[in-house]
N, C-alpha and C positions, 0 to 999 in steps of 0.2 A: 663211182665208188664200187671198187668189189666187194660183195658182201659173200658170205660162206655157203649160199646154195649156188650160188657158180665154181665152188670152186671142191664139187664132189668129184670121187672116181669115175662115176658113171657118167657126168657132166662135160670133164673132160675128154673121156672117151669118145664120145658124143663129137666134142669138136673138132679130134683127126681121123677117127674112124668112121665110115660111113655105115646105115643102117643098112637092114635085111634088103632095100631098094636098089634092085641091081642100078638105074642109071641114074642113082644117088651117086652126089660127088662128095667126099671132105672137104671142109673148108681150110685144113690146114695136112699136109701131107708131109711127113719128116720122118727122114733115113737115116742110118749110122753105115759107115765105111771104112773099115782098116783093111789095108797090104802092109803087110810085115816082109822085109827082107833083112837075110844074115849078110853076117860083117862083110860077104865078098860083093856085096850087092843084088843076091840073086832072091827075087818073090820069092818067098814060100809059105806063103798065106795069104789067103783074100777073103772076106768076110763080107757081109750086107745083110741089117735088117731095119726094119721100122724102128724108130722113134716112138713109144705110145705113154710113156709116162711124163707128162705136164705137172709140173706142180703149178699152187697157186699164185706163185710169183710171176710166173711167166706169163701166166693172164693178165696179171696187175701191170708187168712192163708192157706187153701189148696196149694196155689203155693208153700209154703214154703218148705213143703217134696220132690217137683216133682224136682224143679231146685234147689233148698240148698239156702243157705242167702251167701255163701263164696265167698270175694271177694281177689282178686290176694294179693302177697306181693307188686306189683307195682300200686295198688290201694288203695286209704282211704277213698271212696265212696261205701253207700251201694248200693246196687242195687235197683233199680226205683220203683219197685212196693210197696217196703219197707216204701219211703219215701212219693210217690203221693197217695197212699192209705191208709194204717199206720197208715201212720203219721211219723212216725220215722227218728231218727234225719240220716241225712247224710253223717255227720261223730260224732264220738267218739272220742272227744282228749282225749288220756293217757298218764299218769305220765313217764319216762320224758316229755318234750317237744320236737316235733320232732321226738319223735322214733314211729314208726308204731309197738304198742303192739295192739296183738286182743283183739277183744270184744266177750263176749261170749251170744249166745241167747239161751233162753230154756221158754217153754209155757207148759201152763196147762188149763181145761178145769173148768169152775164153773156154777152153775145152780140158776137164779135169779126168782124170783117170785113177782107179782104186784096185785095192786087191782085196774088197771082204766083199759081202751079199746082205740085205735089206729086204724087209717086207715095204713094196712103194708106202706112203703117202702123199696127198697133196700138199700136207705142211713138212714135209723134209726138208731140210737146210744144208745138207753135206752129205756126202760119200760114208758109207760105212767104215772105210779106211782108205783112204786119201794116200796117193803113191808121192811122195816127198818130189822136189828139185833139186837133183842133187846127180852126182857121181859115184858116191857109198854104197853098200849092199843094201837093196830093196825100194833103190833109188830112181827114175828117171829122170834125162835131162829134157827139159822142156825147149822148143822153140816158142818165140810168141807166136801166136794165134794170131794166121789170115783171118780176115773177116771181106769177104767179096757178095755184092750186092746185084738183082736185076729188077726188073719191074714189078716180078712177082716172086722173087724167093734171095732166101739170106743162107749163103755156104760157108760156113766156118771148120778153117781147117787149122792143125797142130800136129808136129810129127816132133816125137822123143827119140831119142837112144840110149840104149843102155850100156852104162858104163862101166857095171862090175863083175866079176866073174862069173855068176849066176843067174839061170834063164829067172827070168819075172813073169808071172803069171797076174794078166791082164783083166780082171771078172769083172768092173763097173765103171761108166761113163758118165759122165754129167755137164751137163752146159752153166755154161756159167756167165749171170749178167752184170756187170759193173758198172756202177753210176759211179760221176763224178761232179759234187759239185763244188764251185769253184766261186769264191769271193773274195773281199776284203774286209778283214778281220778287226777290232778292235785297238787293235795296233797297227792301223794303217799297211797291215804286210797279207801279198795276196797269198790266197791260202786252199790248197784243193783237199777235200776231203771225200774219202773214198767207200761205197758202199757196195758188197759183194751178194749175190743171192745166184740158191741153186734153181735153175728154173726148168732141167727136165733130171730124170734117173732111170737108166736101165744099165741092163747086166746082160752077159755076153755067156753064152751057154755053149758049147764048152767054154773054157779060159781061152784067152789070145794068149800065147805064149812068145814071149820076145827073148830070143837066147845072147847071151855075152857078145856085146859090139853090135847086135844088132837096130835095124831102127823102122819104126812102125811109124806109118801117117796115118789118123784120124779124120774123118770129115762127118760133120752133119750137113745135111743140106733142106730148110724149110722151105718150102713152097705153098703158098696162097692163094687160093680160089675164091670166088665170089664178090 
């Protein structure tokens, strides 16, 4: 279970940034990466920096791999951290009534893009202003979100383009993790229900600026030590 002394400012800092120990490593190392080119396809911006704002969610999905979500046959309770962090329901009734059928969970990563600025915390849940899917003014179009995997690090990438007449000024980023979990419902019809949480936040000093037709690719890339 995460309980909320893990899931301080300083706590998380702690676990991607290394102390004053020079041959101190992070246990957790994460970058953000935009190249922006105009409509004719030519770079004209490239950006790179740290990853340092975690919220608490992201700790609590990390729990997921370490301990599993799997609860006994003699239990219809999910486990704690599931539901007081989450959110997520506590149990799943499935079709019959009474029979204990499992539920299945499975998550994927997405990458959200904003145009306003926020003081972090670890309990944030969204973007200060969230840049819409769309083609309209003040819009981007989203591709889905790569998500590519190694032994020790998870790259998720997304590239948008802009499709309205006016350059879009790019100020916050945020990782975004989705569960899904997937049963058979009371009505014998299966049924996925889907749960969204922001699990890092930062902001991009100057603006990324993506002008008319232009198109920008995003990448985070986490990496794992220890």
């Amino acid at each position: 279970m995460v309980t909320s002394d893990l899931t301080s400012e300083d706590d998380i800092a702690k676990f991607i940034i290394p102390d004053d120990l020079p041959d101190e490593q992070p246990t957790l190392t994460a970058y953000i990466e935009a190249k922006v080119y105009d409509r004719e396809g030519h770079v004209i911006h490239q950006h790179r920096q740290p990853m340092r704002s975690l919220t608490q969610y992201f700790l609590a999905v990390m729990v997921i791999p370490l301990i599993g979500t799997y609860s006994s046959s003699s239990s219809n309770q999910a486990l704690s951290f599931l539901v007081n962090v989450l959110g997520l329901p506590s149990q799943q009734y499935s079709y019959p009534s009474g029979v204990k059928n499992a539920a299945n969970i499975s998550w994927d990563f997405s990458i959200q893009l904003g145009s306003g600025t926020q003081s972090f915390s670890p309990s944030l849940t969204s973007l200060a202003a969230p840049i819409a899917n769309g083609t309209g003014a003040g819009e981007l179009n989203y591709s889905l979100s790569n998500v590519s995997y190694t032994a020790t690090s998870i790259t998720i990438t997304a590239t948008v383009i802009n499709y309205s007449y006016s350059t879009i000024s790019i100020t916050e980023i945020g990782l975004i993790g989705n569960i899904y979990m997937q049963y058979v419902n009371s009505s014998n019809v299966f049924t996925i229900n889907t749960y969204s949480f922001l699990l890092s936040y930062d902001t991009f000093s100057p603006s990324i600026s993506l002008p008319p037709g232009g198109l920008a690719a995003f990448q985070i890339t986490l990496t794992f030590t220890g």
